[in-house]
N, C-alpha and C positions, 0 to 999 in steps of 0.2 A: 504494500500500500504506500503510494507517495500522496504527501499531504501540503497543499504552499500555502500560504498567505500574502497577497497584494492588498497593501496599505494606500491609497489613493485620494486626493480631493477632487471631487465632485459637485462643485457648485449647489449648494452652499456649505453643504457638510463634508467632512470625511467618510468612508466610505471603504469598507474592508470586502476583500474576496477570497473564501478559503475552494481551491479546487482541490479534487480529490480521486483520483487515478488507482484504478484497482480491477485487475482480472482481467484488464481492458476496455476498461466502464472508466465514464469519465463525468465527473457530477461536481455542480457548483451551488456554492449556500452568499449569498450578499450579507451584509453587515452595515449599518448605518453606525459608524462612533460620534455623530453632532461633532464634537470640538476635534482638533488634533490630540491623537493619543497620544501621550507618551509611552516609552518600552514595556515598564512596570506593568501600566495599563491592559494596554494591547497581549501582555504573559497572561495577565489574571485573566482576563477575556477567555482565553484561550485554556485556560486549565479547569475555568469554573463554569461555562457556557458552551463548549466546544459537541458535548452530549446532548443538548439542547436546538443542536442547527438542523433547520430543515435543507437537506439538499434536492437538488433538482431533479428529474427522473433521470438515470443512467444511460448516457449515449456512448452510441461504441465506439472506442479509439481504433481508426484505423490508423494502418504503421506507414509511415513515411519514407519513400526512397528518395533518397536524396543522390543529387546530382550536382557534380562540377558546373559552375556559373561562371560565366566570362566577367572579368572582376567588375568591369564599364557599364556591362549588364546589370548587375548587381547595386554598383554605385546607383544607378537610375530607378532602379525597382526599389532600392530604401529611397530614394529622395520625393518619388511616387507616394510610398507609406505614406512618408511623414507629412506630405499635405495633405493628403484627404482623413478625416476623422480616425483617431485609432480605433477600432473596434477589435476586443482581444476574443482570444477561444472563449473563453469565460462569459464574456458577455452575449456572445453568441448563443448560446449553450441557455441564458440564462432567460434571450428574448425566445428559443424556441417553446420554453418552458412556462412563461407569457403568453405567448401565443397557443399554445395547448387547454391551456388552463380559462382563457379568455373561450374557447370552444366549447369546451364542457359547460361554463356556464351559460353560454348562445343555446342549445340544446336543450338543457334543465328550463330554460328560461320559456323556451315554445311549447314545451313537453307541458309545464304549469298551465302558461296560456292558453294551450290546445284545453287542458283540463278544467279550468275557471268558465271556456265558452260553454264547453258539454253541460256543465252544471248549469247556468243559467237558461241554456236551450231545456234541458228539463223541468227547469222551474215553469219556466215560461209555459210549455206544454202541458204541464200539473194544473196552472193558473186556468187556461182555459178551458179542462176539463171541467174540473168545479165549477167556472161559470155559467159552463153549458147544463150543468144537472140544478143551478138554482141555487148556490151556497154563498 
């Protein structure tokens, strides 16, 4: 099991990411710390709340071949990076997990809605029973 933590500001807060690499699953939990930690801090954190994080569902690490880069190449392909927003595996990982999570509740949500109509078409159809017999 490999385990990291990326310590980061994030507009307005700090902002912690523990990823966590195992069997070939690869899962991310976020962290909100409001002020800058300090080290102390960010230890305790981490030895008293670290049982407590929820990680993300487990996606699967595929293995990387790596390949010789023409260094010119390379020099352009980091200079590329670094303008356009970084977006790390972690975050990636973290918006699929967003994006999952925002579905189920799309679903749950129509699933209800479907349910709420039925109920009321019943009522409704109840109501003009009764009125038809005189009540």
């Amino acid at each position: 099991m490999n385990i990291s933590l990326k310590v980061f500001f994030e507009n307005p807060f700090w902002v912690g990411v523990f990823e966590r690499n195992y069997e070939g699953k690869y899962e991310v939990s976020r962290v909100v710390f409001g002020a800058e930690p300090k080290d102390y801090e960010v230890y305790y954190f981490v030895l008293n709340n670290f049982r407590g994080l929820k990680f993300t569902r487990p996606l699967e690490e595929k293995e990387i071949i790596k390949k010789k880069i023409n260094p010119k190449r390379l020099q352009r392909k980091i200079k590329k990076e670094v303008k356009r927003a970084t977006c790390t595996k972690a975050q990636n990982a973290m918006q699929l997990d967003l994006e999952a999570k925002k579905e189920e509740r799309r679903t749950f949500s129509k699933l209800r809605k479907k349910e709420i109509e039925e109920n009321k078409f019943i009522l409704k159809q109840e109501k003009k029973k009764m009125k038809k017999r005189g009540h």
